[in-house]
Rosetta silent file (secondary structure, phi, psi, omega in degrees, C-alpha in Angstrom):
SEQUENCE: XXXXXXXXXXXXXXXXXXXXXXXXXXXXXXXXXXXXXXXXXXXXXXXXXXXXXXXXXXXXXXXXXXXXXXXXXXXXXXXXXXXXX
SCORE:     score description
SCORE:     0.000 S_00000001
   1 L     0.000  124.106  172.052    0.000    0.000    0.000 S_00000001
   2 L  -103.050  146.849 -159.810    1.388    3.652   -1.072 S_00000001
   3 L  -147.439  105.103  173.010    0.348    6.335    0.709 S_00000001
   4 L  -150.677  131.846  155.505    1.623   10.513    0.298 S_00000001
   5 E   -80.562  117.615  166.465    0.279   13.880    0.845 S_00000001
   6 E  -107.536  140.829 -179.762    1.317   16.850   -1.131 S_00000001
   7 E  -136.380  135.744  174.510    0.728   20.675   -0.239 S_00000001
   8 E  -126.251  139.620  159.817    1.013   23.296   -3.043 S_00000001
   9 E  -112.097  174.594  176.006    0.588   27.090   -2.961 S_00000001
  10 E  -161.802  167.590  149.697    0.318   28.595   -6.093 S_00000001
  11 E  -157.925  177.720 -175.789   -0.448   32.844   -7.474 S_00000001
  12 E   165.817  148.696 -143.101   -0.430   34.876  -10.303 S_00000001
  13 E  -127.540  142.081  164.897   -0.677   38.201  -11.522 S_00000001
  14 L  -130.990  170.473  176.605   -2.029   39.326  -15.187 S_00000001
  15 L  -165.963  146.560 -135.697   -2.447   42.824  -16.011 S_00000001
  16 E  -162.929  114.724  165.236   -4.545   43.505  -19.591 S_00000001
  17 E  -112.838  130.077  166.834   -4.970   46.765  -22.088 S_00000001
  18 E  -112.214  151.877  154.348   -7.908   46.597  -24.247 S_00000001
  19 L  -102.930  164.691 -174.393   -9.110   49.030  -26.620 S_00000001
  20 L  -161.337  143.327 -178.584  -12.876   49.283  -26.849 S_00000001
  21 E   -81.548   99.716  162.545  -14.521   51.329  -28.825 S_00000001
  22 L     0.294   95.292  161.577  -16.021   54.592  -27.368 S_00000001
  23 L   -45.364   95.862 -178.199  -19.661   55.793  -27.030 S_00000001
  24 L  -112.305 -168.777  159.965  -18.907   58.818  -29.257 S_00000001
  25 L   -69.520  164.234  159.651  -21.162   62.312  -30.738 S_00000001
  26 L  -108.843  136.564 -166.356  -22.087   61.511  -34.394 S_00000001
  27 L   126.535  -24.427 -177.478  -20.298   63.213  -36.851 S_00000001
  28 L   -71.680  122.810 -171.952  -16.718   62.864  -35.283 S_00000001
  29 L   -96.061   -0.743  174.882  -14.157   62.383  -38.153 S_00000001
  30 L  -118.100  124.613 -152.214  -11.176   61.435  -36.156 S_00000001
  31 H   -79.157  -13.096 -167.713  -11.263   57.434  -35.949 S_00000001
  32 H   -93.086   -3.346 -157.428   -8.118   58.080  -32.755 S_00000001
  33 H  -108.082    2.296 -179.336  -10.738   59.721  -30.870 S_00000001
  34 L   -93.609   -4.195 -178.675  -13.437   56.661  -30.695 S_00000001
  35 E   -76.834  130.021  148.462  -10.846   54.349  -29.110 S_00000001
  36 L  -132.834 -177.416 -168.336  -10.393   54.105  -25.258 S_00000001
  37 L  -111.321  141.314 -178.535   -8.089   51.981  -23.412 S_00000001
  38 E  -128.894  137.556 -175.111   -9.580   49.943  -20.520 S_00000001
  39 E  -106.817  117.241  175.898   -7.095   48.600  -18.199 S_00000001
  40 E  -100.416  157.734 -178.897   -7.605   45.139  -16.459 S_00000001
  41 E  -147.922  125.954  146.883   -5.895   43.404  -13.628 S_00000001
  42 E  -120.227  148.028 -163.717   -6.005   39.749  -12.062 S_00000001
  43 E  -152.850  136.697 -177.704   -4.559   38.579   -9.371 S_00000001
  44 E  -148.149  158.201  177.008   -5.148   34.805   -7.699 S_00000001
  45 E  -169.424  149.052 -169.917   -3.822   32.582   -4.803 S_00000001
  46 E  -171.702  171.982  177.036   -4.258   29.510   -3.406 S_00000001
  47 E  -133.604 -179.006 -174.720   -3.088   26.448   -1.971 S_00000001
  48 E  -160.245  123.734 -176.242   -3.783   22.545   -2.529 S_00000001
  49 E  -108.616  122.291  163.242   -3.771   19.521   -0.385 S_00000001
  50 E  -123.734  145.610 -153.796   -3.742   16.250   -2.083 S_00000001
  51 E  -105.246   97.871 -177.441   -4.035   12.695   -0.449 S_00000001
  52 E  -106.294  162.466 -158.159   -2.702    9.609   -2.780 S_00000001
  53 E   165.800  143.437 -173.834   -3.787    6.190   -1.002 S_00000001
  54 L    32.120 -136.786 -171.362   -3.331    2.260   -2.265 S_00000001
  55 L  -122.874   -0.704  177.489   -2.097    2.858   -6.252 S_00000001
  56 L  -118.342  -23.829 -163.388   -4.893    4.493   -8.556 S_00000001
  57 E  -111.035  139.874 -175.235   -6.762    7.092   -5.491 S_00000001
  58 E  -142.428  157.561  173.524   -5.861   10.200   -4.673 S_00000001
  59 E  -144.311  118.902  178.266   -8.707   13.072   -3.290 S_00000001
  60 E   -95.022  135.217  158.036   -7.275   16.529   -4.113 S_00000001
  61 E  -148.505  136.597 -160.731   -8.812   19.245   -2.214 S_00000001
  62 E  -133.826  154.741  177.437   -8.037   23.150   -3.134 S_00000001
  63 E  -120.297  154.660  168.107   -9.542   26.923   -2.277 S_00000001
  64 E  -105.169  138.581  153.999   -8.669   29.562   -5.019 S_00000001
  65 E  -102.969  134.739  155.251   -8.899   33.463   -4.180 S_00000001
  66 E  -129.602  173.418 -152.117   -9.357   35.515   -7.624 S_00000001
  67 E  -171.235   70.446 -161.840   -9.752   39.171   -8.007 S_00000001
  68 E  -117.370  132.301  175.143  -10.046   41.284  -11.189 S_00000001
  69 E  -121.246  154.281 -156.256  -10.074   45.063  -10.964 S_00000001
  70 L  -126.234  164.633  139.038  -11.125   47.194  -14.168 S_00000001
  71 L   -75.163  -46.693  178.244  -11.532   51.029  -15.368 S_00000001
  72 L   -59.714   64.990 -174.620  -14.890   49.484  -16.498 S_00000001
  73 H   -27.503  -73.008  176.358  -16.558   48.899  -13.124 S_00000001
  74 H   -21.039  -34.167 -149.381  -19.419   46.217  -14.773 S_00000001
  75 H  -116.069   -9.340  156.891  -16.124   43.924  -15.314 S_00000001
  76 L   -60.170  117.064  144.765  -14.744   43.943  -11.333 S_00000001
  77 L  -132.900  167.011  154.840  -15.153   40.962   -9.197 S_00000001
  78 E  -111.330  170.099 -165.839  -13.559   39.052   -6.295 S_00000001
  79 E  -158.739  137.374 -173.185  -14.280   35.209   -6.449 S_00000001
  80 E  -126.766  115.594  140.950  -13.999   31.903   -3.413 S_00000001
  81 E  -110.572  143.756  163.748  -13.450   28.871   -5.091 S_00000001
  82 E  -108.121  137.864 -177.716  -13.337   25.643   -3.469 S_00000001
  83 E  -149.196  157.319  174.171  -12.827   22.111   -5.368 S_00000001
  84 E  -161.576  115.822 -150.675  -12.793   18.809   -4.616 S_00000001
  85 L   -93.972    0.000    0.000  -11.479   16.257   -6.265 S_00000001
């Protein structure tokens, strides 16, 4: 019979430029001025415990933290995941 536990941490950082096009007046003839730049950021961390037992079973169980902040407010969240595997 084999038997081991492993504990992981893990994070990570993204950071995102978009262009999106602009809610402009009609009529505007300069195409640089319909652009805007929206800036996103994620950032996540977490750990993981996993269990291996006899030779094919293992039960993983992990929590996530995520976090995206925007210029666009509609596109901010924080997020609790939990999994189990």
């Amino acid at each position: 019979m084999l038997e081991s536990t492993t504990f992981s941490l893990f994070a990570g950082y993204r950071y995102e430029d978009q262009d999106e096009l602009a809610e402009t007046s009609l009529g505007t003839s300069d195409l640089g001025d319909q652009f805007e730049t929206i800036n996103t950021q994620n950032l996540y961390a977490g750990c993981g415990l996993q269990y291996s037992f006899w030779k094919w079973y293992a039960v993983d169980l992990s929590y996530r933290y995520g976090d995206q902040t925007s210029d666009n407010p509609e596109d901010e969240y924080d997020e609790h995941t939990v999994m189990l595997r």
